[in-house]
MOPAC internal coordinates of N, CA, C and O (Angstrom, degrees):
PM7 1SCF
backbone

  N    0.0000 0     0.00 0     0.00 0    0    0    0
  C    1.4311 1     0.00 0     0.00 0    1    0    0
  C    1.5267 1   108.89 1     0.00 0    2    1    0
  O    1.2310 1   118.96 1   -18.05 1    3    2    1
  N    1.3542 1   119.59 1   161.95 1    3    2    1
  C    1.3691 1   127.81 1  -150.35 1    5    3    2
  C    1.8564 1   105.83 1  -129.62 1    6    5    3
  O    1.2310 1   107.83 1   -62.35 1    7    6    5
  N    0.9523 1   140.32 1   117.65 1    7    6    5
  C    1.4464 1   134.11 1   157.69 1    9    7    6
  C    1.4604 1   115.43 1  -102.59 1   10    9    7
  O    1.2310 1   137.36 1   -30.00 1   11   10    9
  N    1.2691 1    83.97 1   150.00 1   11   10    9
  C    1.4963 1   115.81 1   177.24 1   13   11   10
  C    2.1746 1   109.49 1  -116.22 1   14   13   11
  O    1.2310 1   131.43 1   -63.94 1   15   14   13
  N    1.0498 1    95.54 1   116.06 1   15   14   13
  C    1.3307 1    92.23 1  -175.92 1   17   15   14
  C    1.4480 1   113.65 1  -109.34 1   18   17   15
  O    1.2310 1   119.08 1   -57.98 1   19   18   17
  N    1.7401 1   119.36 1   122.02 1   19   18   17
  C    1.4800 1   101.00 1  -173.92 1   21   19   18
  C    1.3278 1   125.57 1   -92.20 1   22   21   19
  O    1.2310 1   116.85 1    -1.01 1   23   22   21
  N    1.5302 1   123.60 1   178.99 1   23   22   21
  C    0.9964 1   145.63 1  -150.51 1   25   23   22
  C    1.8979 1   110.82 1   -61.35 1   26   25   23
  O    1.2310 1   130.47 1   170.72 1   27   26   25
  N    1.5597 1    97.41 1    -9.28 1   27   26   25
  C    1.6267 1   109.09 1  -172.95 1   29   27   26
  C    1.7855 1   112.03 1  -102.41 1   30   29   27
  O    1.2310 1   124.74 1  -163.93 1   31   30   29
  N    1.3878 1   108.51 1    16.07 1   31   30   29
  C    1.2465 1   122.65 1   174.18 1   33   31   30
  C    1.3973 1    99.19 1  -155.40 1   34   33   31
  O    1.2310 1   135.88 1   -29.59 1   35   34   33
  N    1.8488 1    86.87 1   150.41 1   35   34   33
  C    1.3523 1    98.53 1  -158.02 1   37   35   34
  C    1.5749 1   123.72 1   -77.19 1   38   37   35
  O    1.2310 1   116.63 1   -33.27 1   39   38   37
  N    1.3811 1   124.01 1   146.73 1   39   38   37
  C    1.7842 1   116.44 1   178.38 1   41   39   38
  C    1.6226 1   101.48 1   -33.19 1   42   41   39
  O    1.2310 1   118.85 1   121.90 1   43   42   41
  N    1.0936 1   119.81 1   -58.10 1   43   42   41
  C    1.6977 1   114.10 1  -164.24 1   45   43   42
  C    1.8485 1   111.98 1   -39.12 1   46   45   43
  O    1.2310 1   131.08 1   161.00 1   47   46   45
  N    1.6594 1    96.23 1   -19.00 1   47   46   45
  C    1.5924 1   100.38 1  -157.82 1   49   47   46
  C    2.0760 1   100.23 1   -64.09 1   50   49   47
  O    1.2310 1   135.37 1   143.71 1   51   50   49
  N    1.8698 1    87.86 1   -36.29 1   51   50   49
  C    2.1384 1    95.43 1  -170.86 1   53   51   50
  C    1.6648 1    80.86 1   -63.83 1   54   53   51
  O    1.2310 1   117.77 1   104.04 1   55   54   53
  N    1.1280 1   121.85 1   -75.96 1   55   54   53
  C    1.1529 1   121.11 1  -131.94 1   57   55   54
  C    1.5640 1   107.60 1   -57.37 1   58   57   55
  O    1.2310 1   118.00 1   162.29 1   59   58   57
  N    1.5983 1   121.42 1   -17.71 1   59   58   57
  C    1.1885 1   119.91 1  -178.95 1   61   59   58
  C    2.0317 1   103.29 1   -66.40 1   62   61   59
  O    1.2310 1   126.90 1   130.45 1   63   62   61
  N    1.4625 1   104.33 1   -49.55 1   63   62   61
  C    1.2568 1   108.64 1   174.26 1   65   63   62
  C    1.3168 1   116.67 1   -25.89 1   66   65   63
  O    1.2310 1   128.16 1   104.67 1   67   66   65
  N    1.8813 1   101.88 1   -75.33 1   67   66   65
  C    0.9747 1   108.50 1   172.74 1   69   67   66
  C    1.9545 1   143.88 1   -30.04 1   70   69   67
  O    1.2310 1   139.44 1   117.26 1   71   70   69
  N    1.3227 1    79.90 1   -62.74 1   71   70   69
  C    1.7578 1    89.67 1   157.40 1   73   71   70
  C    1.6682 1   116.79 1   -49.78 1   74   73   71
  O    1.2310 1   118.01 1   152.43 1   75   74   73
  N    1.4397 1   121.40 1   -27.57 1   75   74   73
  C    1.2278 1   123.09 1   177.54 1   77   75   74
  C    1.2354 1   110.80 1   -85.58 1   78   77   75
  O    1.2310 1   113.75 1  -161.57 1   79   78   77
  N    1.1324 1   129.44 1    18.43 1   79   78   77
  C    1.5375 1   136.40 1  -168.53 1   81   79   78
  C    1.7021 1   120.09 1    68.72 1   82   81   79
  O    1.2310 1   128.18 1  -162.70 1   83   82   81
  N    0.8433 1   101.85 1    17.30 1   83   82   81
  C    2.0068 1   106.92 1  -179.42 1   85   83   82
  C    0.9018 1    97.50 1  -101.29 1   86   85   83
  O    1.2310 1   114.19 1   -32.16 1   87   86   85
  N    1.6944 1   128.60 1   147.84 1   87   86   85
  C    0.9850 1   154.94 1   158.21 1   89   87   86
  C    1.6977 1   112.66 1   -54.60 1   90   89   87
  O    1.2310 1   108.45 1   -80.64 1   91   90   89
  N    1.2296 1   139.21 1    99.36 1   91   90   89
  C    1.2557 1   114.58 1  -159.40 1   93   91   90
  C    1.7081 1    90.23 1  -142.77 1   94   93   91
  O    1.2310 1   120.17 1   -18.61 1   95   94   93
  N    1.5410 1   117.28 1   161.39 1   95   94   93
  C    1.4896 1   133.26 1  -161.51 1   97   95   94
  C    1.3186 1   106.41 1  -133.59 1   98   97   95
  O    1.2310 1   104.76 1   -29.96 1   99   98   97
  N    1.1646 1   145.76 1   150.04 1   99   98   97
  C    1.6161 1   138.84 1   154.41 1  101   99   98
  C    1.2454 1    96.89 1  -117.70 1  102  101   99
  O    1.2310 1   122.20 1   -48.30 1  103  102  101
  N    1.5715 1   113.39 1   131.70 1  103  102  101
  C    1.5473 1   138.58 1   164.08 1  105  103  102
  C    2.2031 1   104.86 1   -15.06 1  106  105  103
  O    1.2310 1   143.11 1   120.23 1  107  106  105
  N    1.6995 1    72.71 1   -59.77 1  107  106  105
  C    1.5916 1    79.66 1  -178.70 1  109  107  106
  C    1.7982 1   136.47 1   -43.31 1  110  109  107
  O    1.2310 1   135.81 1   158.44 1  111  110  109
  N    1.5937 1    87.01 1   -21.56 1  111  110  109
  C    1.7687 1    97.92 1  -170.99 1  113  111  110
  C    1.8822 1    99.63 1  -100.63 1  114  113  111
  O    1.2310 1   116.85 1  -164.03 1  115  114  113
  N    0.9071 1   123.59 1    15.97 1  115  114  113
  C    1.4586 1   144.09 1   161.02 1  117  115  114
  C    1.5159 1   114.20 1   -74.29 1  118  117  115
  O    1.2310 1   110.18 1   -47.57 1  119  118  117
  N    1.0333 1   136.06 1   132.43 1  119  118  117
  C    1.8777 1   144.21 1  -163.15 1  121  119  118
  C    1.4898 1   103.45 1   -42.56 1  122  121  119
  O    1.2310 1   120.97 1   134.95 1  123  122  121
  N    1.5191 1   115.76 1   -45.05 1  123  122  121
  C    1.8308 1   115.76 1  -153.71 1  125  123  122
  C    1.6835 1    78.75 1  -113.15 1  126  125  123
  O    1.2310 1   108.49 1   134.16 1  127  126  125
  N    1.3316 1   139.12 1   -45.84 1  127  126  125
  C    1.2318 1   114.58 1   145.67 1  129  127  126
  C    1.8151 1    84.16 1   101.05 1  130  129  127
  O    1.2310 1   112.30 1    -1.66 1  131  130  129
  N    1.2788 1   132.13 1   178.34 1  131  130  129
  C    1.1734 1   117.33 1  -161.15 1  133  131  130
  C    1.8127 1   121.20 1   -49.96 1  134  133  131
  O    1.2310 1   130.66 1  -164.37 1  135  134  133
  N    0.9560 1    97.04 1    15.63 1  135  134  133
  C    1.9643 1   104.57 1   170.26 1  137  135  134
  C    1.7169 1   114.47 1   -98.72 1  138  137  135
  O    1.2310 1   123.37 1   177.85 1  139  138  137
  N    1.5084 1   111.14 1    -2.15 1  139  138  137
  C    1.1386 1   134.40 1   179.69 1  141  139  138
  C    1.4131 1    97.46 1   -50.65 1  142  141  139
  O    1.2310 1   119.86 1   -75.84 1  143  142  141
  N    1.4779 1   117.86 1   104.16 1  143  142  141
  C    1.5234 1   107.70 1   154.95 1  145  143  142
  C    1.9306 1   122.81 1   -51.16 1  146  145  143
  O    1.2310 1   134.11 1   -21.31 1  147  146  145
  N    1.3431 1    90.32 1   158.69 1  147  146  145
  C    1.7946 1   108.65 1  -155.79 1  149  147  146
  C    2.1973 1    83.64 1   -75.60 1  150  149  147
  O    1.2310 1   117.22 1   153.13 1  151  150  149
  N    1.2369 1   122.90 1   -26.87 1  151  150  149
  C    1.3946 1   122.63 1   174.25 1  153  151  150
  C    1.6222 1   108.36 1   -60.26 1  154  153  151
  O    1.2310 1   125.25 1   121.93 1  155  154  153
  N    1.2045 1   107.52 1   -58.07 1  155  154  153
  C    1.3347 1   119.23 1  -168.80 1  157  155  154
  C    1.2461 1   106.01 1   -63.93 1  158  157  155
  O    1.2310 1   116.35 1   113.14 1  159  158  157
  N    1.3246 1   124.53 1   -66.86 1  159  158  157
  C    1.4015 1   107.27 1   150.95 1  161  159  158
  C    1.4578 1   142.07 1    13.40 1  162  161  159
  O    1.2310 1   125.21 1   104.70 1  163  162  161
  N    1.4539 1   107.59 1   -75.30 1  163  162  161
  C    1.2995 1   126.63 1   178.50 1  165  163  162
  C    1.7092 1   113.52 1   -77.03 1  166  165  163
  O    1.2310 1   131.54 1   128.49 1  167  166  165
  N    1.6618 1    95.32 1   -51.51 1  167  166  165
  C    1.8932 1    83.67 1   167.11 1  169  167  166
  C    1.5149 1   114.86 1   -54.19 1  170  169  167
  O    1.2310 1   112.16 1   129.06 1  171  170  169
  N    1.1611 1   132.40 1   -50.94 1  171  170  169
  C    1.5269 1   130.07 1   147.61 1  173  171  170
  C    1.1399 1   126.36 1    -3.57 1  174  173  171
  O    1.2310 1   119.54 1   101.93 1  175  174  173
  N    1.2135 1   118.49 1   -78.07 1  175  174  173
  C    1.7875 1   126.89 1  -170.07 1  177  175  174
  C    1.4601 1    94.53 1   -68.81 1  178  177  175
  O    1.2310 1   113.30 1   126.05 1  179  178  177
  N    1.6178 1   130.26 1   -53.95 1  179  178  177
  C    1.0398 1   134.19 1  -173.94 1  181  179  178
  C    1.5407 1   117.69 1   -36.22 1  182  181  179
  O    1.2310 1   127.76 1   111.14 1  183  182  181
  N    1.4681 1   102.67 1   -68.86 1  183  182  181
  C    1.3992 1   116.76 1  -175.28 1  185  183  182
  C    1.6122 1   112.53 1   -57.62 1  186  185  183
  O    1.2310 1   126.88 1   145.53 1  187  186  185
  N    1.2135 1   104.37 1   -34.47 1  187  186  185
  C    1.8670 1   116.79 1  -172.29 1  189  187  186
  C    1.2427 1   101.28 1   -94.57 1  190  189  187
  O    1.2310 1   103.53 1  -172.45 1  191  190  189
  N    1.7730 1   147.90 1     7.55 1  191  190  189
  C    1.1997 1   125.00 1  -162.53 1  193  191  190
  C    1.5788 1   129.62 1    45.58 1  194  193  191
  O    1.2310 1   120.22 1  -119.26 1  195  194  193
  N    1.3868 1   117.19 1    60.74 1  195  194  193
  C    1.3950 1   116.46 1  -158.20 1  197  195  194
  C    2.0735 1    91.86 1  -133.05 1  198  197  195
  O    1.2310 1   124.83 1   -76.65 1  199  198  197
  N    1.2143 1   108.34 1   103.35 1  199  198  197
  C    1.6889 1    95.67 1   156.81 1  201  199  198
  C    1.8031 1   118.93 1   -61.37 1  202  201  199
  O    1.2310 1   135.83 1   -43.34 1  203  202  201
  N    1.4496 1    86.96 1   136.66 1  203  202  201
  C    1.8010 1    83.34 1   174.54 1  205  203  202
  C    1.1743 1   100.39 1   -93.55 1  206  205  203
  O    1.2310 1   129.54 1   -28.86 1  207  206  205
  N    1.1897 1    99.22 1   151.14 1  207  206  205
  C    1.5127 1   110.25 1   176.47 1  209  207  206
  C    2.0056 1   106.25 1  -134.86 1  210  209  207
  O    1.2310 1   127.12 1   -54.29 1  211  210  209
  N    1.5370 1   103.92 1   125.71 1  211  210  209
  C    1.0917 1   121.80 1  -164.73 1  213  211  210
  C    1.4781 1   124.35 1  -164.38 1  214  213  211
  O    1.2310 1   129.74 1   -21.09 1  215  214  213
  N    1.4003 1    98.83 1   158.91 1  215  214  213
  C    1.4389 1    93.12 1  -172.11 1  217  215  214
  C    1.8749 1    99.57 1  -119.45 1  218  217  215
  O    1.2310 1   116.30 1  -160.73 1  219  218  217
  N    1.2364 1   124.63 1    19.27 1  219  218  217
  C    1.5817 1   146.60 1   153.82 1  221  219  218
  C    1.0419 1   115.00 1   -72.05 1  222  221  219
  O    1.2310 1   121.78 1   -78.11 1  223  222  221
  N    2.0222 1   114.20 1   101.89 1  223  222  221
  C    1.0681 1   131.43 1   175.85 1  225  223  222
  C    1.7155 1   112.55 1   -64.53 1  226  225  223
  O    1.2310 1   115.25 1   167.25 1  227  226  225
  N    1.0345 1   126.61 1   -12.75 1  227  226  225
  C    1.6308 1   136.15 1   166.75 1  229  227  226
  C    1.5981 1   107.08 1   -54.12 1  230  229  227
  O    1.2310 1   121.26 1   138.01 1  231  230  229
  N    1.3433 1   115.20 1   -41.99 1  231  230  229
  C    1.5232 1   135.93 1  -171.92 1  233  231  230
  C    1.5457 1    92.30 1   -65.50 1  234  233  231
  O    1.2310 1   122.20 1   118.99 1  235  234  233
  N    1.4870 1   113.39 1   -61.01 1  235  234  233
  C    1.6651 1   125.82 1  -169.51 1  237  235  234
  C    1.3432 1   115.35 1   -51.11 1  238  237  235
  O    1.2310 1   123.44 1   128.97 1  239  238  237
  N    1.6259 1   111.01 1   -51.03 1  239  238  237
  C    1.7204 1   128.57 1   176.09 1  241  239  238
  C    1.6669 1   107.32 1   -60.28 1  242  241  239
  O    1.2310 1   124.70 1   116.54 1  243  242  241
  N    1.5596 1   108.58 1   -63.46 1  243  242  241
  C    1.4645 1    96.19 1   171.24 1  245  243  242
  C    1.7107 1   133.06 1   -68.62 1  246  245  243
  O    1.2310 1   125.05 1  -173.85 1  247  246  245
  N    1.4508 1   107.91 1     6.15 1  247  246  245
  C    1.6058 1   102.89 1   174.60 1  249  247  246
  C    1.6015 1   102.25 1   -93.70 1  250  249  247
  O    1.2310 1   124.86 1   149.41 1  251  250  249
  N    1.5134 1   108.26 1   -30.59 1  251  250  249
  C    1.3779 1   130.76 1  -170.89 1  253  251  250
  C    1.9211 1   105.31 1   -56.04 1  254  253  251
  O    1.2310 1   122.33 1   136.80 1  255  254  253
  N    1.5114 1   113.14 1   -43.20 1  255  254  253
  C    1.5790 1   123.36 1  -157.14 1  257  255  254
  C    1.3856 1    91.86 1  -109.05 1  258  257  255
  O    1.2310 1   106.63 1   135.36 1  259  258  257
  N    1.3299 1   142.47 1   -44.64 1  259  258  257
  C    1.2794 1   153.26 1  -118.97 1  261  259  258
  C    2.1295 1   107.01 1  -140.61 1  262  261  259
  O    1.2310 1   139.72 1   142.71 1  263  262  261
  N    1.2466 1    79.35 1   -37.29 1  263  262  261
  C    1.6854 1    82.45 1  -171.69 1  265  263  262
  C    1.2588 1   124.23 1    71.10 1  266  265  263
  O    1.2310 1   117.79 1  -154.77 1  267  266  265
  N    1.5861 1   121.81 1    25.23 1  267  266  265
  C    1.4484 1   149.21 1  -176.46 1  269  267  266
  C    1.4926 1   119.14 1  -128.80 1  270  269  267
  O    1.2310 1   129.05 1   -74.62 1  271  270  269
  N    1.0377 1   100.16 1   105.38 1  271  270  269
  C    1.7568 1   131.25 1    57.28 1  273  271  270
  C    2.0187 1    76.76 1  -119.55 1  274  273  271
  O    1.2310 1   132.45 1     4.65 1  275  274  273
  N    1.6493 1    93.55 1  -175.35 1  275  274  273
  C    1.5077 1   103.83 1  -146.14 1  277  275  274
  C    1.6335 1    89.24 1   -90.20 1  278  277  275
  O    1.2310 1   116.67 1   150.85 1  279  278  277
  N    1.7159 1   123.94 1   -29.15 1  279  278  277
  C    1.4951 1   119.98 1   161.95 1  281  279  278
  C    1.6796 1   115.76 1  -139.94 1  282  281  279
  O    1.2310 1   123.79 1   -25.84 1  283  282  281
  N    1.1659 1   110.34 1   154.16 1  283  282  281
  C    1.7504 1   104.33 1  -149.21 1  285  283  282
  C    2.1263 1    74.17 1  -153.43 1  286  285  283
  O    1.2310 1   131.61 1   -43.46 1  287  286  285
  N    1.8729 1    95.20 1   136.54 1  287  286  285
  C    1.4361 1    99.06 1   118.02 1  289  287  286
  C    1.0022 1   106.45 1  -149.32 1  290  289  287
  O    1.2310 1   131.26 1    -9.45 1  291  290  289
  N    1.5207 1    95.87 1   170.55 1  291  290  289
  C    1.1482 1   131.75 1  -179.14 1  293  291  290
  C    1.2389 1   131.32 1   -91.22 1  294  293  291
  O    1.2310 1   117.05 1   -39.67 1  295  294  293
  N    1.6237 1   123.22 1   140.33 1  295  294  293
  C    1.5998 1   113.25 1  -153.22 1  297  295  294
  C    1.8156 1    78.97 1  -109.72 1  298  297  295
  O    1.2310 1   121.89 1   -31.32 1  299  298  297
  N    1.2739 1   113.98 1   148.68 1  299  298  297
  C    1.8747 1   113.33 1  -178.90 1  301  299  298
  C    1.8402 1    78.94 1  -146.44 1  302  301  299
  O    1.2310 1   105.55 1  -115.70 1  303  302  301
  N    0.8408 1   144.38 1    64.30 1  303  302  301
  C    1.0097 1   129.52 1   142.61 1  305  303  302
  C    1.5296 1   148.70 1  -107.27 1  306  305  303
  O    1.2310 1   125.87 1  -171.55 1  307  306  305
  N    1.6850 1   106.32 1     8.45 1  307  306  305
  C    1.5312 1   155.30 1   168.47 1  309  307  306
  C    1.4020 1    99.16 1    78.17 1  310  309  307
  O    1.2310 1   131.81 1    37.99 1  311  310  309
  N    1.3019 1    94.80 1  -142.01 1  311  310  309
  C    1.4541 1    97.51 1   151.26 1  313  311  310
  C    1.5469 1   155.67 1   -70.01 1  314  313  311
  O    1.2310 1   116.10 1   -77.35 1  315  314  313
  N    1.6018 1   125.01 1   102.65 1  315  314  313
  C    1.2256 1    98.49 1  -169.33 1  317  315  314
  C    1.2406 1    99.90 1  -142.88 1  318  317  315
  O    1.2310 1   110.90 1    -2.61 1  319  318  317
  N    1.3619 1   134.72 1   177.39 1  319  318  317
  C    1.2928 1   134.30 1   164.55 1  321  319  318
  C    1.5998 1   111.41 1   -41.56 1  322  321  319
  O    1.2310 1   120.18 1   -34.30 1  323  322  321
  N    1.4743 1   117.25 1   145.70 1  323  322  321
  C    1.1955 1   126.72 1   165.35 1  325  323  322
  C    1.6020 1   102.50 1   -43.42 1  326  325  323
  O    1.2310 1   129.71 1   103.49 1  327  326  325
  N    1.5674 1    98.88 1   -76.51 1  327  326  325
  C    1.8078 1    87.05 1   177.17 1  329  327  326
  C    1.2158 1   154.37 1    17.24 1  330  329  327
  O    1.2310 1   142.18 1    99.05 1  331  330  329
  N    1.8946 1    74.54 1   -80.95 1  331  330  329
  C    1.9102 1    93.33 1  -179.79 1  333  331  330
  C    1.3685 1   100.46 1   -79.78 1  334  333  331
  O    1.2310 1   116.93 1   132.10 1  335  334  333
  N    1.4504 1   123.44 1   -47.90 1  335  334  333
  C    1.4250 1    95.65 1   162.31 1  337  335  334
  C    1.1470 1   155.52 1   -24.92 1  338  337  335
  O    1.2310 1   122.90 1   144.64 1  339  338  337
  N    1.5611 1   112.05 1   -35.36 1  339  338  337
  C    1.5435 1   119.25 1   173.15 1  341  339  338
  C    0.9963 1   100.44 1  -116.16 1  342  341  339
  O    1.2310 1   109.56 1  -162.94 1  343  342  341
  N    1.2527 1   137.19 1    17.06 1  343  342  341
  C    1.7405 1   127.27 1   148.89 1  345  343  342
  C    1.0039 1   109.16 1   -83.51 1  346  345  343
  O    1.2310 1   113.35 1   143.71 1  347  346  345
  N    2.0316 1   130.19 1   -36.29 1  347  346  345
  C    1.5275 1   100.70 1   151.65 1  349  347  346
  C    1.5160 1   144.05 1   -50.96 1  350  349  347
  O    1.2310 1   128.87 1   151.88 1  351  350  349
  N    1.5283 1   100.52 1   -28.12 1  351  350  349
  C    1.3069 1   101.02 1  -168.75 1  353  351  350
  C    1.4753 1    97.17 1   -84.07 1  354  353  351
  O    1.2310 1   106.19 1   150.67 1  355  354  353
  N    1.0751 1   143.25 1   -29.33 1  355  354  353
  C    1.4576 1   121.14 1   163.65 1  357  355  354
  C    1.3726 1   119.87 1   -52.31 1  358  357  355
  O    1.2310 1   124.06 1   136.88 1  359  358  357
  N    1.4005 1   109.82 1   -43.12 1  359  358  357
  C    1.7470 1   107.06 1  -164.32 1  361  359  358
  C    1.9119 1   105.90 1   -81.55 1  362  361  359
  O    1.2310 1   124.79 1   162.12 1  363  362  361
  N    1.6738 1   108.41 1   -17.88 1  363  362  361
  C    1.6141 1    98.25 1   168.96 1  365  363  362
  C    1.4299 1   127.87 1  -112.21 1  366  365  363
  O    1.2310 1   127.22 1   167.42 1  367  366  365
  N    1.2718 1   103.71 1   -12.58 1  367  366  365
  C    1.7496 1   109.99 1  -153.51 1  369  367  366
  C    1.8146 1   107.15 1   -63.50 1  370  369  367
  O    1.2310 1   128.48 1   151.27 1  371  370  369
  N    2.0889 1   101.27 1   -28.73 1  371  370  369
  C    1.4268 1    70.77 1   163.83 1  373  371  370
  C    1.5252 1   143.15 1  -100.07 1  374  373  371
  O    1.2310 1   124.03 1  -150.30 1  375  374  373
  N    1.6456 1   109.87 1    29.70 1  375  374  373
  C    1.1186 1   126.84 1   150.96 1  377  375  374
  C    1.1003 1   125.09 1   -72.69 1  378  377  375
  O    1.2310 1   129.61 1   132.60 1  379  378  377
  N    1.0433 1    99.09 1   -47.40 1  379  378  377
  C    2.0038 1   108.04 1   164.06 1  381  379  378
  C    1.2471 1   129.58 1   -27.07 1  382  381  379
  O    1.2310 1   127.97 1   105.89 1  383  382  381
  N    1.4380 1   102.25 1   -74.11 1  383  382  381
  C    1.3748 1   143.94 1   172.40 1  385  383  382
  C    1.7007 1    99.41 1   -32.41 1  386  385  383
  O    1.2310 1   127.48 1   107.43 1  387  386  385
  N    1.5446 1   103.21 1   -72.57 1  387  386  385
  C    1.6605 1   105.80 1   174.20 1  389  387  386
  C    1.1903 1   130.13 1   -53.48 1  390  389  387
  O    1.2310 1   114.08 1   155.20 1  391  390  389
  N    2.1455 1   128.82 1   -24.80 1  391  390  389
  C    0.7314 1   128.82 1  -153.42 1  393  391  390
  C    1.3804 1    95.96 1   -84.32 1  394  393  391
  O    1.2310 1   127.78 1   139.19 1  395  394  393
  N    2.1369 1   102.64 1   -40.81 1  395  394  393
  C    1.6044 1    98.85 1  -174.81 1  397  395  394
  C    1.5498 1   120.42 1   -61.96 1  398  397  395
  O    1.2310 1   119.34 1  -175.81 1  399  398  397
  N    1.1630 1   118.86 1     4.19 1  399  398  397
  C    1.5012 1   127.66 1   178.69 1  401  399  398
  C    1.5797 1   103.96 1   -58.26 1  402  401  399
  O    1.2310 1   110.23 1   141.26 1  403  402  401
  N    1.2691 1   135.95 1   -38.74 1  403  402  401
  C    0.9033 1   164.43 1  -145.19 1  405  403  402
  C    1.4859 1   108.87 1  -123.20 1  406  405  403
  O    1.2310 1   113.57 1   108.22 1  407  406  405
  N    1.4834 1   129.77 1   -71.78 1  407  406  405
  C    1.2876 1   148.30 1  -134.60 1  409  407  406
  C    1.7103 1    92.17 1  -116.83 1  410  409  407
  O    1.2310 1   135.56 1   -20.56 1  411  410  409
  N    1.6989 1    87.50 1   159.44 1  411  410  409
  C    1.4425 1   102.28 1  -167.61 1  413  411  410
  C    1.7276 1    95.00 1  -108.23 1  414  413  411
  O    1.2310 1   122.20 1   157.64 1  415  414  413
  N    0.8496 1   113.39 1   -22.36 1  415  414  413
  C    1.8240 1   113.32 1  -161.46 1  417  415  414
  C    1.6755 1    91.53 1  -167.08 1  418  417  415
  O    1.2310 1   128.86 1   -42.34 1  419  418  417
  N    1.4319 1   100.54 1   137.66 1  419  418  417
  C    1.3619 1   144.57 1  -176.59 1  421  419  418
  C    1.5252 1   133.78 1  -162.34 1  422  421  419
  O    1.2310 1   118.89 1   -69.36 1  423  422  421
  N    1.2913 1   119.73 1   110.64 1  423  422  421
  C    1.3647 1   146.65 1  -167.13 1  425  423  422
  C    1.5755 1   109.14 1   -91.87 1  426  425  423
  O    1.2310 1   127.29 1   -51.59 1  427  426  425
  N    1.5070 1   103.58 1   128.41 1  427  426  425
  C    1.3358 1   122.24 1   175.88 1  429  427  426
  C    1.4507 1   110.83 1  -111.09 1  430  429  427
  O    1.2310 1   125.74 1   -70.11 1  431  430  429
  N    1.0687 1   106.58 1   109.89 1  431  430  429
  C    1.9484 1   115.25 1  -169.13 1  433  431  430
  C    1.7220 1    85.57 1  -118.85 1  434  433  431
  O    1.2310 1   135.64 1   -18.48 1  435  434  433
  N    2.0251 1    87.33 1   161.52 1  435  434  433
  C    1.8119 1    89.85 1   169.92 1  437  435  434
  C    1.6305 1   109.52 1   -57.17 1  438  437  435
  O    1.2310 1   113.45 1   155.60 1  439  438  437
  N    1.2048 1   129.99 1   -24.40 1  439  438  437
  C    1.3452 1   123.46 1  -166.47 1  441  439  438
  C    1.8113 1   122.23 1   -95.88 1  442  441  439
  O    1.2310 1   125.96 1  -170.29 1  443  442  441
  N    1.1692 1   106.16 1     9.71 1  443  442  441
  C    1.7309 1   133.93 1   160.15 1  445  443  442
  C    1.1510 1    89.84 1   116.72 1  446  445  443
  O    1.2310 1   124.78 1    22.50 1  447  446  445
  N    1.9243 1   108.42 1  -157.50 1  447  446  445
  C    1.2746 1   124.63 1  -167.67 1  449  447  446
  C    0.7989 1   126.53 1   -65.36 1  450  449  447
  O    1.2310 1    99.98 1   -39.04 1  451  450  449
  N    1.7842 1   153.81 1   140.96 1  451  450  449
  C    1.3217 1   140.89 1   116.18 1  453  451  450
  C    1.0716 1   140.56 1   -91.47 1  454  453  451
  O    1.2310 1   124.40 1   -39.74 1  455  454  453
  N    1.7411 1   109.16 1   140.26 1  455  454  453
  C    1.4547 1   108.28 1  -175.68 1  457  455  454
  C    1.2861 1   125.31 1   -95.61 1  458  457  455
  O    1.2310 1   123.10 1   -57.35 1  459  458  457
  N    1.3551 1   111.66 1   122.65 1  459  458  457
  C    1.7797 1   111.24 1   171.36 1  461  459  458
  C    1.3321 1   135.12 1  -100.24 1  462  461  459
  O    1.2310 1   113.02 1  -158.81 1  463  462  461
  N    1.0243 1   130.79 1    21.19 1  463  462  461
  C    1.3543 1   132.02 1  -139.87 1  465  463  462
  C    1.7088 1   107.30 1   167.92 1  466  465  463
  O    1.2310 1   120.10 1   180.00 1  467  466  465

């Protein structure tokens, strides 16, 4: 499986993936690059097999009405240090990873995963 990470988390976030063995993308390495409309985006991940991964409730509303992009999670953990940010994503993503095997949408809160889908 493939991520796409958007423009509202930081490059370090793919490349940490990456280092974890995931295939991972930042918005940024895309042509228009963080000017990337939030559509394009999704035709993006769509067409390429790419989960977005984001913390853009626009992403949430259009997977919610639309079912786009085709798998999404969502980061809900507000504001916090980069850090703790990627100390979650080390300690869950490869739960994650497995859940989207399965699952359409999955939420990363300070308090671990949730599954929606």
């Amino acid at each position: 499986m493939r991520y796409l990470v958007d423009a509202q988390l930081p490059p370090l976030f793919s490349e940490i993936l990456n280092q974890m063995g995931f295939e991972s993308k930042h918005v940024l390495e895309l042509p228009k690059g963080d000017e990337t409309k939030d559509t394009e985006i999704t035709e993006f991940a769509d067409l390429n097999n790419y989960v977005v991964i984001t913390k853009d409730l626009d992403f949430y509303n259009s997977f919610m009405v639309k079912n786009e992009p085709k798998k999404l999670l969502l980061i809900t953990t507000g504001n916090i240090k980069n850090r703790t940010l990627f100390d979650l994503l080390r300690k869950y993503f490869k739960r994650i990873s497995e859940i989207l095997e399965n699952s359409n949408f999955v939420e990363l809160s300070n308090d671990g995963v949730i599954i929606h889908q």
